[in-house]
PyMOL Python script that loads the backbone (N, CA, C, O; Angstrom):
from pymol import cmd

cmd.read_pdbstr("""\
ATOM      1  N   UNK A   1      24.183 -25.334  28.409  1.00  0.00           N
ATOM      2  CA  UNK A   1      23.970 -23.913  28.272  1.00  0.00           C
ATOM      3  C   UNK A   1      23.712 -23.544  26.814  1.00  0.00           C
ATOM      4  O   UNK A   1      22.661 -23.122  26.332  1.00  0.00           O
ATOM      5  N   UNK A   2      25.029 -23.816  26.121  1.00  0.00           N
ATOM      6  CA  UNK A   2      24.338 -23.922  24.537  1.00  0.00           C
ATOM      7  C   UNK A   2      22.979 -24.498  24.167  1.00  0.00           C
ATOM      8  O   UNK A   2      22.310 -23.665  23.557  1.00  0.00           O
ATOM      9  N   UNK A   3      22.401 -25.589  24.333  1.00  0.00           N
ATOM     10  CA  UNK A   3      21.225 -26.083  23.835  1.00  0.00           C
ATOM     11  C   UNK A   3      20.199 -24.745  24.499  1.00  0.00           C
ATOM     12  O   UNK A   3      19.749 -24.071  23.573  1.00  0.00           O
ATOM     13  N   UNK A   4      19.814 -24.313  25.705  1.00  0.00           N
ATOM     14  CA  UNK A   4      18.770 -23.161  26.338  1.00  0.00           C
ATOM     15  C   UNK A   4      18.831 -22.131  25.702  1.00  0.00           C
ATOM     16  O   UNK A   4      17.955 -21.306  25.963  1.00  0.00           O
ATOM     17  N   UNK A   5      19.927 -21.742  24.567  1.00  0.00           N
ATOM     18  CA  UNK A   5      20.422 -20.519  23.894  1.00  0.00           C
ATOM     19  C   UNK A   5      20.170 -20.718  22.945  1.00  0.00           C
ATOM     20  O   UNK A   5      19.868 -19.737  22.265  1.00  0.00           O
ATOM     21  N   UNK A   6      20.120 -22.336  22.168  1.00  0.00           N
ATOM     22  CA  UNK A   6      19.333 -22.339  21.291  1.00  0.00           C
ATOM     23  C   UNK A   6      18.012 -22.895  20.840  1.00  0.00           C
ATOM     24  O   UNK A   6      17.689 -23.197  19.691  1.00  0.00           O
ATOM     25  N   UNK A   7      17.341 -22.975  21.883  1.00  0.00           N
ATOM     26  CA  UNK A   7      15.830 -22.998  22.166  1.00  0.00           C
ATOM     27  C   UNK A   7      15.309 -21.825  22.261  1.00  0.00           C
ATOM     28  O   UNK A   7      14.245 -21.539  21.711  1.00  0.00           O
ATOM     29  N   UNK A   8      16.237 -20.719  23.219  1.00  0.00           N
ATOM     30  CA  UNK A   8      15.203 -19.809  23.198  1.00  0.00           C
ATOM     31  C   UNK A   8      15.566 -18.551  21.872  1.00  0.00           C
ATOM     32  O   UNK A   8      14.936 -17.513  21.667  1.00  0.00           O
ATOM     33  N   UNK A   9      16.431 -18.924  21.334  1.00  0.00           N
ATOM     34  CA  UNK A   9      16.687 -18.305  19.564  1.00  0.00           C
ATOM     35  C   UNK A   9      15.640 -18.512  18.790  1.00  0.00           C
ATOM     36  O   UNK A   9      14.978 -17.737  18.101  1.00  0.00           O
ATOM     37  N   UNK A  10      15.553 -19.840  19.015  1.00  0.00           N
ATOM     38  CA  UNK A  10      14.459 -20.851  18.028  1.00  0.00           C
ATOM     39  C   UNK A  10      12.862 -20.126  18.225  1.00  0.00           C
ATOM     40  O   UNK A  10      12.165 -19.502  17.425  1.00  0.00           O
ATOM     41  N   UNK A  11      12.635 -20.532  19.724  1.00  0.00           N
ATOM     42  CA  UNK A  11      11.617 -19.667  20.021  1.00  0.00           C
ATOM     43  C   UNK A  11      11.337 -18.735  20.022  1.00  0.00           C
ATOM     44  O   UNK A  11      10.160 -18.540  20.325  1.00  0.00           O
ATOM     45  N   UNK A  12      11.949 -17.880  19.788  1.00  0.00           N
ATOM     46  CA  UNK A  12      12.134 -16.256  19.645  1.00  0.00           C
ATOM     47  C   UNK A  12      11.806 -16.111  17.793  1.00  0.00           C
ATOM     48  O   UNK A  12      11.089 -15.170  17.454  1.00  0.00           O
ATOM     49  N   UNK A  13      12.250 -16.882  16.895  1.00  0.00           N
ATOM     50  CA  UNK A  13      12.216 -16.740  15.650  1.00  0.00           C
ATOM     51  C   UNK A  13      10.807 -16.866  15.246  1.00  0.00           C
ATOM     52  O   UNK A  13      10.084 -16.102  14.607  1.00  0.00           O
ATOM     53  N   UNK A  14      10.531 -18.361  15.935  1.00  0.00           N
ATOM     54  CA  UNK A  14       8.991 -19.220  15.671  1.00  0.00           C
ATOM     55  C   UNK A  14       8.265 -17.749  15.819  1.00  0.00           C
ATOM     56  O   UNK A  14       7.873 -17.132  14.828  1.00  0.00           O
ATOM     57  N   UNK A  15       8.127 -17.253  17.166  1.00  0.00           N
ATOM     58  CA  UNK A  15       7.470 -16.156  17.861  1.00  0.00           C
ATOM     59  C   UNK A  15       7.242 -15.045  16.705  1.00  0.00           C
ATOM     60  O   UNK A  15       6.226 -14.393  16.463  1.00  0.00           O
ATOM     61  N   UNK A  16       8.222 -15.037  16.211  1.00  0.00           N
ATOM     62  CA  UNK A  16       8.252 -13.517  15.177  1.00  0.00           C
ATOM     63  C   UNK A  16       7.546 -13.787  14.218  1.00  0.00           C
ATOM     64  O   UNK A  16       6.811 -12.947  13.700  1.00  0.00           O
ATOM     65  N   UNK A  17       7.660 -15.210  13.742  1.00  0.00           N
ATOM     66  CA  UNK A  17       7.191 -15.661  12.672  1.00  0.00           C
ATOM     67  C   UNK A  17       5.633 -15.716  12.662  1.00  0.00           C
ATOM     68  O   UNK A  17       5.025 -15.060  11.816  1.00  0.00           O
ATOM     69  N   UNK A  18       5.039 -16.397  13.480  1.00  0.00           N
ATOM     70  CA  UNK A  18       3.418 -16.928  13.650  1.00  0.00           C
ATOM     71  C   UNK A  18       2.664 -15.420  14.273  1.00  0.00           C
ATOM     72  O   UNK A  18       1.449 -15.337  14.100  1.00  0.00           O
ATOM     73  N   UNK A  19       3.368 -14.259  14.979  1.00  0.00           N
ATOM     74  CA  UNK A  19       2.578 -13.632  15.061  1.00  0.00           C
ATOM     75  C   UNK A  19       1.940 -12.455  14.046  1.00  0.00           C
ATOM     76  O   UNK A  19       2.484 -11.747  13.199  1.00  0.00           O
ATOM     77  N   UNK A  20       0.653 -12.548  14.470  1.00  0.00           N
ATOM     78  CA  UNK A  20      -0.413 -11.637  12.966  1.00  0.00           C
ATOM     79  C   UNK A  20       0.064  -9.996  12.963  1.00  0.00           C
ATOM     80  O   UNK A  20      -0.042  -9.202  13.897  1.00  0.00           O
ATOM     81  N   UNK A  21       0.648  -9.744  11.542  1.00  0.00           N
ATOM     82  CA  UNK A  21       0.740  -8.826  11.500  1.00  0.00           C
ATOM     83  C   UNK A  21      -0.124  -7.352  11.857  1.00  0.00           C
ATOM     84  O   UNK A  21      -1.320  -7.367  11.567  1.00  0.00           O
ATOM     85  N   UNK A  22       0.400  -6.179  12.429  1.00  0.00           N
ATOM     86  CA  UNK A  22      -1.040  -5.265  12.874  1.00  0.00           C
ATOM     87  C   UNK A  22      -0.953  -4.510  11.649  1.00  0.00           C
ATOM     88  O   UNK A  22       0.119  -4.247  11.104  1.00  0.00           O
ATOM     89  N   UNK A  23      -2.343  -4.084  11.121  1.00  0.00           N
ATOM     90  CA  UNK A  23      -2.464  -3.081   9.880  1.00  0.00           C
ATOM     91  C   UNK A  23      -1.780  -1.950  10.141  1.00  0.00           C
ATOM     92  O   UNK A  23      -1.657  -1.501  11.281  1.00  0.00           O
ATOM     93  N   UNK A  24      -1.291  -1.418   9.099  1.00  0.00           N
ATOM     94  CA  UNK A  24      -0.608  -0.076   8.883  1.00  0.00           C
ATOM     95  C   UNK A  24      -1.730   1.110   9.247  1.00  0.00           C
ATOM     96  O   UNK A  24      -2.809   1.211   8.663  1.00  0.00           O
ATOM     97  N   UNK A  25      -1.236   2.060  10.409  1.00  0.00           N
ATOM     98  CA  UNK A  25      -2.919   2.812  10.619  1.00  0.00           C
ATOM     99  C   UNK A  25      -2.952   3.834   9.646  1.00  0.00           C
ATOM    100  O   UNK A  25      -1.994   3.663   8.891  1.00  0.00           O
ATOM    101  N   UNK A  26      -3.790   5.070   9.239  1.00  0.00           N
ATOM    102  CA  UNK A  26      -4.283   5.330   8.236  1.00  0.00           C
ATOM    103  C   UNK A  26      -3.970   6.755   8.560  1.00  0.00           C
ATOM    104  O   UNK A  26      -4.473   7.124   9.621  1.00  0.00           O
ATOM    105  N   UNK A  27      -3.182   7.759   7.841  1.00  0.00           N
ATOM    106  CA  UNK A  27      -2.896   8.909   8.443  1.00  0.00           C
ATOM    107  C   UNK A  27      -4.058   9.627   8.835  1.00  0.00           C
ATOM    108  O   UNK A  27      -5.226   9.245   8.756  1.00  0.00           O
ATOM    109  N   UNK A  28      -3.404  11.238   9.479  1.00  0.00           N
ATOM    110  CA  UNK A  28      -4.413  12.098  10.095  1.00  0.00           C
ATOM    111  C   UNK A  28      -4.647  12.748   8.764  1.00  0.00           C
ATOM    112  O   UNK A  28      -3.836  12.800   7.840  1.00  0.00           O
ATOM    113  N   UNK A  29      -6.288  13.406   8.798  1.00  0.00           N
ATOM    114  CA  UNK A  29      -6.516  13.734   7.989  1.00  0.00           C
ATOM    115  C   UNK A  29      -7.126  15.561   8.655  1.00  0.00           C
ATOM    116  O   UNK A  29      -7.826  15.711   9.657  1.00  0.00           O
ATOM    117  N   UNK A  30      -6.750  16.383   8.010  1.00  0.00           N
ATOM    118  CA  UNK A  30      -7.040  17.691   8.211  1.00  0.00           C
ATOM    119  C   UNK A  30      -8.649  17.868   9.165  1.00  0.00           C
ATOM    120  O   UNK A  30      -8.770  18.737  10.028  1.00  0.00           O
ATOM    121  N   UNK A  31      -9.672  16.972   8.843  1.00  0.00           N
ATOM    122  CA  UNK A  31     -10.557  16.652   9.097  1.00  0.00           C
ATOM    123  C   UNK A  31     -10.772  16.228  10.565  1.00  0.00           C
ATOM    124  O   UNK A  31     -11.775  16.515  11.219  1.00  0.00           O
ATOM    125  N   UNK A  32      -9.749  15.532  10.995  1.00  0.00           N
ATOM    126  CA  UNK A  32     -10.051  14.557  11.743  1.00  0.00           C
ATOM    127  C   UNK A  32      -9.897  15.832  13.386  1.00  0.00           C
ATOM    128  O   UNK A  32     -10.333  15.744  14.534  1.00  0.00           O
ATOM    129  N   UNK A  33      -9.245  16.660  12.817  1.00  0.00           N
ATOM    130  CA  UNK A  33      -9.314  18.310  13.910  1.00  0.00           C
ATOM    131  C   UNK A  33     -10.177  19.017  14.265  1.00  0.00           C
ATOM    132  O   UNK A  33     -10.814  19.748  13.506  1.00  0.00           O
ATOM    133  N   UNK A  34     -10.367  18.911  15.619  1.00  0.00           N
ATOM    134  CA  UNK A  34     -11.902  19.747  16.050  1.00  0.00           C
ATOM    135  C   UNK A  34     -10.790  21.011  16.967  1.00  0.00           C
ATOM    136  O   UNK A  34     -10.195  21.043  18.044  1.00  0.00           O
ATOM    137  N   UNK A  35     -10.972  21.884  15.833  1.00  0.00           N
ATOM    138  CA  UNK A  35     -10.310  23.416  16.454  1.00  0.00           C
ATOM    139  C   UNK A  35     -11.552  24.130  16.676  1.00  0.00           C
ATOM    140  O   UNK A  35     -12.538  24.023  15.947  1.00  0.00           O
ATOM    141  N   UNK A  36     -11.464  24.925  17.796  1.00  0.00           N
ATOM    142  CA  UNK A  36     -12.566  25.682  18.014  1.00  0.00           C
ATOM    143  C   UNK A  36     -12.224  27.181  17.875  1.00  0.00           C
ATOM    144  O   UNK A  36     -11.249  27.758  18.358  1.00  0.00           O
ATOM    145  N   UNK A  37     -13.266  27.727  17.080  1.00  0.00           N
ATOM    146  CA  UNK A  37     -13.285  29.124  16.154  1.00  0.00           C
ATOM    147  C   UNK A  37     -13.787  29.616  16.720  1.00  0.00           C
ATOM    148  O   UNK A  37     -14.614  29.177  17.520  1.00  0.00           O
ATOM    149  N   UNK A  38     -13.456  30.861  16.511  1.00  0.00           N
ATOM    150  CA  UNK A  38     -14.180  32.153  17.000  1.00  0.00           C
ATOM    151  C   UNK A  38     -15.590  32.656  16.804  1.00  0.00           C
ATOM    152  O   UNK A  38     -16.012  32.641  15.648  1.00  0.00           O
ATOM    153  N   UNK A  39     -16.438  33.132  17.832  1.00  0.00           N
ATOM    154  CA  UNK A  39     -17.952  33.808  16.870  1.00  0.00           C
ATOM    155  C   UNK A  39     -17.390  35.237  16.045  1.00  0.00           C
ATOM    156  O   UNK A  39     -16.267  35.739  15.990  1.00  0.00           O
ATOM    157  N   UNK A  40     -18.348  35.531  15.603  1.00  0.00           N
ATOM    158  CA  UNK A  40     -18.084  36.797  14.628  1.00  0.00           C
ATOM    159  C   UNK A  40     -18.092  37.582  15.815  1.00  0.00           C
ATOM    160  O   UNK A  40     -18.159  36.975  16.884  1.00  0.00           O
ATOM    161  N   UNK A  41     -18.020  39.161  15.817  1.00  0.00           N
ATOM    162  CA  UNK A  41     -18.211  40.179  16.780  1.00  0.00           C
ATOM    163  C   UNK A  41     -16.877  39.568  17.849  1.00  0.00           C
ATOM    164  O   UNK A  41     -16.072  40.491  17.966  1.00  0.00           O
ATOM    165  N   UNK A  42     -16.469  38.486  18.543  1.00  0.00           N
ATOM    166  CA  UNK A  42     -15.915  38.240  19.730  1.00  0.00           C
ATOM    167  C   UNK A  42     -14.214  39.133  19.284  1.00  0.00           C
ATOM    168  O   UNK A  42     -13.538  39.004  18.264  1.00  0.00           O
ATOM    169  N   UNK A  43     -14.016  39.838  20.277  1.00  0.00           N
ATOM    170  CA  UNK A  43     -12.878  40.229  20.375  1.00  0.00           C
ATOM    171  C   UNK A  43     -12.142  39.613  20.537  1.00  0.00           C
ATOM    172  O   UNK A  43     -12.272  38.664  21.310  1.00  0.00           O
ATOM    173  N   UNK A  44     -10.464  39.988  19.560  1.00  0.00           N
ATOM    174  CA  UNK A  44      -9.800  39.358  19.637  1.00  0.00           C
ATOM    175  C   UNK A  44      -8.342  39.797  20.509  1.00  0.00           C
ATOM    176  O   UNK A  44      -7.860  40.888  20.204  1.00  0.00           O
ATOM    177  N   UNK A  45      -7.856  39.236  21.242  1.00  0.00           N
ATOM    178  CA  UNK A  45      -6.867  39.487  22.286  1.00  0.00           C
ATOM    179  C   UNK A  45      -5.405  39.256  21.283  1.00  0.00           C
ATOM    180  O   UNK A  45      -5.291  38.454  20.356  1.00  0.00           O
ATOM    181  N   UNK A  46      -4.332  40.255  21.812  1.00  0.00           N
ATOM    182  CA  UNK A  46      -2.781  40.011  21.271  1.00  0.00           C
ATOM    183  C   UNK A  46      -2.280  39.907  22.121  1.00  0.00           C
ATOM    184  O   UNK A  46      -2.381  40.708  23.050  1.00  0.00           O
ATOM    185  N   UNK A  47      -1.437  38.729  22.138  1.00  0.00           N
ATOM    186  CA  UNK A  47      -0.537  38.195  23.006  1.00  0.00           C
ATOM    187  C   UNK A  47       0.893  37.902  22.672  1.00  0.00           C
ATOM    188  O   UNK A  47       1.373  37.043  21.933  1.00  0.00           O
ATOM    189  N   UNK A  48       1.623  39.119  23.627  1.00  0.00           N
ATOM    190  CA  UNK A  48       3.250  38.871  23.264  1.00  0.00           C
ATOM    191  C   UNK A  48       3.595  38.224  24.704  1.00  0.00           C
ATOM    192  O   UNK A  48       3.345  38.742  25.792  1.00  0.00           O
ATOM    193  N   UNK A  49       4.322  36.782  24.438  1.00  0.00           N
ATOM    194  CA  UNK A  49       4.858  35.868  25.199  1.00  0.00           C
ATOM    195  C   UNK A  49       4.020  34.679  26.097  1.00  0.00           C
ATOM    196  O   UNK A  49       3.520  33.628  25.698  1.00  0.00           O
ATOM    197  N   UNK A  50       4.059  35.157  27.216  1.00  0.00           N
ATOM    198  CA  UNK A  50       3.486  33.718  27.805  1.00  0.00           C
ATOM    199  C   UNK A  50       2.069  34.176  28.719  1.00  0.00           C
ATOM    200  O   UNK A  50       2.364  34.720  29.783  1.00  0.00           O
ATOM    201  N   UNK A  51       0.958  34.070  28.522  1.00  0.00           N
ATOM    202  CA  UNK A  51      -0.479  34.705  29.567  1.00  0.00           C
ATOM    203  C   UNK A  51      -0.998  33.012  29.597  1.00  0.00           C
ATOM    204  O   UNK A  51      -0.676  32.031  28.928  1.00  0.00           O
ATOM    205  N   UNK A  52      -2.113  33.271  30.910  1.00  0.00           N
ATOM    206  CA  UNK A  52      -2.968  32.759  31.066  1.00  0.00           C
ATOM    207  C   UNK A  52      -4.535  33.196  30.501  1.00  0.00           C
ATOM    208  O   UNK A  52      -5.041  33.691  31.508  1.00  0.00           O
ATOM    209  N   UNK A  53      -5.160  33.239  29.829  1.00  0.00           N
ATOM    210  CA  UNK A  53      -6.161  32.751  29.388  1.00  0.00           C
ATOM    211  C   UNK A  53      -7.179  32.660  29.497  1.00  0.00           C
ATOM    212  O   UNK A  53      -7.347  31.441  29.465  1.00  0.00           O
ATOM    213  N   UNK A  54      -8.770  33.428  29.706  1.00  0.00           N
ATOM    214  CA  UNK A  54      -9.839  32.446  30.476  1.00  0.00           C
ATOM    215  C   UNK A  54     -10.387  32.113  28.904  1.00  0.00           C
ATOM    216  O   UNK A  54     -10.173  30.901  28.880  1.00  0.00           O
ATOM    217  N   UNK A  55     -10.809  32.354  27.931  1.00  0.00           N
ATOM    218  CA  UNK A  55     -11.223  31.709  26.884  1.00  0.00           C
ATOM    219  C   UNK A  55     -10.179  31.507  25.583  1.00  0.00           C
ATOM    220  O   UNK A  55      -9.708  32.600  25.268  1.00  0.00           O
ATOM    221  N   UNK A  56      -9.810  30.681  24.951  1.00  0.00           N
ATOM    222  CA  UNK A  56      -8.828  30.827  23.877  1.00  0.00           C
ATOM    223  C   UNK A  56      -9.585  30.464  22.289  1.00  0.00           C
ATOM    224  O   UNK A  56     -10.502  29.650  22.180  1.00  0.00           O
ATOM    225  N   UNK A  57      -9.078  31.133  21.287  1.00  0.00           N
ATOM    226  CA  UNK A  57      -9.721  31.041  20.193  1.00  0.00           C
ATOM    227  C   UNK A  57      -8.916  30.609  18.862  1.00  0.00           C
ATOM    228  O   UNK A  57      -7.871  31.200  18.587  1.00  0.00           O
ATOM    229  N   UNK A  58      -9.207  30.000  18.377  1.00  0.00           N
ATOM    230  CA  UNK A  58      -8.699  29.952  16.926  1.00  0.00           C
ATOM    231  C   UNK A  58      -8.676  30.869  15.516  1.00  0.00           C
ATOM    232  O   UNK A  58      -9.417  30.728  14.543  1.00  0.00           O
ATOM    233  N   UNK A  59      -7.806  31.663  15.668  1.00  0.00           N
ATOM    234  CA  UNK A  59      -7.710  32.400  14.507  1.00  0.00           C
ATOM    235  C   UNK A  59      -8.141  31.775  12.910  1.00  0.00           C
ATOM    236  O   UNK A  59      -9.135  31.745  12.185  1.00  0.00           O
ATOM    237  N   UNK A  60      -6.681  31.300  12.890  1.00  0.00           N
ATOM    238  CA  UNK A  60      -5.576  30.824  11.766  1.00  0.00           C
ATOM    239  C   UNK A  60      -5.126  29.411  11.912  1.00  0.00           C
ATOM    240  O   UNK A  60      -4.271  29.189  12.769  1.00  0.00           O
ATOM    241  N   UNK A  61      -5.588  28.414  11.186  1.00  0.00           N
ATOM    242  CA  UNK A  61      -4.990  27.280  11.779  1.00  0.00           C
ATOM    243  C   UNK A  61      -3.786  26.983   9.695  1.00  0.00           C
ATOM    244  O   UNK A  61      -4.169  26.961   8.525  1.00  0.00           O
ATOM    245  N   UNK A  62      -2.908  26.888  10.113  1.00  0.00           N
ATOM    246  CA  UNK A  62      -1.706  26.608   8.981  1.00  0.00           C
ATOM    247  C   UNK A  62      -2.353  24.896   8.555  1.00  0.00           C
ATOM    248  O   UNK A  62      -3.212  24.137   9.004  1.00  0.00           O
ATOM    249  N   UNK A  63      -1.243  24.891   7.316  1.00  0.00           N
ATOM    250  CA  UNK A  63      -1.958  23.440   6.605  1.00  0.00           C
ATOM    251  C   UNK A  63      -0.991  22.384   7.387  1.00  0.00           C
ATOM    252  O   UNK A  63       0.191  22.702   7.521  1.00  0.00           O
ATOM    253  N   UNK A  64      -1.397  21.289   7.844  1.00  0.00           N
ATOM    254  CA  UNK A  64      -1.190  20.501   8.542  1.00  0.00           C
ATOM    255  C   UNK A  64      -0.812  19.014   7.572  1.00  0.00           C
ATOM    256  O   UNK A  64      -1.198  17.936   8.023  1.00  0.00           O
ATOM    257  N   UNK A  65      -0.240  19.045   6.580  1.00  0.00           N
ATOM    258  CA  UNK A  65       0.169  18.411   5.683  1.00  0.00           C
ATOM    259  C   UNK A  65       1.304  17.479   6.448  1.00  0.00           C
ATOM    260  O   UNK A  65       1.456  17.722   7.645  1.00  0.00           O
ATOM    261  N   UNK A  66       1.833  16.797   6.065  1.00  0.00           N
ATOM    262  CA  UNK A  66       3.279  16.110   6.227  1.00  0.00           C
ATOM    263  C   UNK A  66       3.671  16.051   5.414  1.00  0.00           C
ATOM    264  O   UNK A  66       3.081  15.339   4.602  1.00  0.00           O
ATOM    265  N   UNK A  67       5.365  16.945   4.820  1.00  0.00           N
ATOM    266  CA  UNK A  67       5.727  16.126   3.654  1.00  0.00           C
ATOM    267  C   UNK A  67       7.547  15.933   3.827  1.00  0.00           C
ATOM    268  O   UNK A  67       8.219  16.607   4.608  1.00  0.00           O
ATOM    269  N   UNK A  68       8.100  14.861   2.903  1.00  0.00           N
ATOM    270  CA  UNK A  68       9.236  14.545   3.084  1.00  0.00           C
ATOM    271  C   UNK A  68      10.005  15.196   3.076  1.00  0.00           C
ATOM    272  O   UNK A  68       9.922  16.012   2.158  1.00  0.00           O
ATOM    273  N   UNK A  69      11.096  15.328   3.887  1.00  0.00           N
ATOM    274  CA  UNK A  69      12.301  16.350   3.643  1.00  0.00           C
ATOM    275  C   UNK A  69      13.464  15.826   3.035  1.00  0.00           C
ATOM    276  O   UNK A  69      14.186  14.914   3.438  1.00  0.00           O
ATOM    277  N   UNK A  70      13.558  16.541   1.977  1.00  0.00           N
ATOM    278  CA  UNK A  70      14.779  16.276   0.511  1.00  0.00           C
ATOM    279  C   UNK A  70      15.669  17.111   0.334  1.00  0.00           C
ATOM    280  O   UNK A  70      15.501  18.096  -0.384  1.00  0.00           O
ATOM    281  N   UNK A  71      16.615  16.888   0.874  1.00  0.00           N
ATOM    282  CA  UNK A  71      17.817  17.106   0.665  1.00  0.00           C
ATOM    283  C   UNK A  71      18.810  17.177  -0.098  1.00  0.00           C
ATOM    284  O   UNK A  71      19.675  16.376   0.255  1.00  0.00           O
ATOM    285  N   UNK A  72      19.175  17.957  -1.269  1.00  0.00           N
ATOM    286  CA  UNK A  72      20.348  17.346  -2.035  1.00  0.00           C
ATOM    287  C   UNK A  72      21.778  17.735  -1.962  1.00  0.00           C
ATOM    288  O   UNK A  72      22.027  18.918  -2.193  1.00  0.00           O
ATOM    289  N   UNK A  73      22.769  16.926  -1.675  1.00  0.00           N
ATOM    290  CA  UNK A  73      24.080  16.958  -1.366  1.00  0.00           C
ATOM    291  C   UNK A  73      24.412  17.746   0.059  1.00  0.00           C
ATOM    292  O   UNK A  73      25.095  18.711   0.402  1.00  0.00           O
ATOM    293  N   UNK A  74      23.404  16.633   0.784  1.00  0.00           N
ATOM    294  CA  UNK A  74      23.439  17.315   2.759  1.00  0.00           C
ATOM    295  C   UNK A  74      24.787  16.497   3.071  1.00  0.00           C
ATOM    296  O   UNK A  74      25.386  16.726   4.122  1.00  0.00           O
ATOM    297  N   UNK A  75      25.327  15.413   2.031  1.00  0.00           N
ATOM    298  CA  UNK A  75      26.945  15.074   2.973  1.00  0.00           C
ATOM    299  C   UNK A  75      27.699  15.615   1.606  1.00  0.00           C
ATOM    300  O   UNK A  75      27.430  15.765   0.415  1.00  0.00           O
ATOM    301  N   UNK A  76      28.888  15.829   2.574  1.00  0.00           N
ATOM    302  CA  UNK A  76      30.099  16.157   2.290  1.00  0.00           C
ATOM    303  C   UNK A  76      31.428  15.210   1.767  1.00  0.00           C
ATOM    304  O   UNK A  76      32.517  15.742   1.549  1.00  0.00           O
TER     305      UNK A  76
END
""", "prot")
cmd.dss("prot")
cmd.show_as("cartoon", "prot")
cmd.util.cbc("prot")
cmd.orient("prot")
């Protein structure tokens, strides 16, 4: 039983070892967003809470950045 436990350790290590690392993928870029805008003239609808919809538009789209959240002295 010991020796099958340590074959398949062994093999499990080899495994980790020989396989090809995958590239790191490449963030999203503001760009990479197909929001669809409004024409000029098209009226614009206000919506308080939850509707259905027959056309929806893009106002305002906010900056879509990622950035780290820093904390100083969050423990106690």
């Amino acid at each position: 039983m010991w020796v099958q436990i340590a074959i398949l350790v062994a093999s499990y290590l080899i495994n980790q070892a020989t396989q090809p690392k995958p590239p790191k993928p490449k963030p999203a870029a503001f760009q990479d967003f197909d929001f669809p805008r409004c024409d000029e003239g098209t009226e614009k609808e206000w919506v308080f809470g939850q509707v259905w919809a027959k056309g929806w538009m893009v106002l305002a789209v906010r900056n879509q950045r990622s950035q780290a959240i820093k904390v100083k002295g969050s423990k106690k």
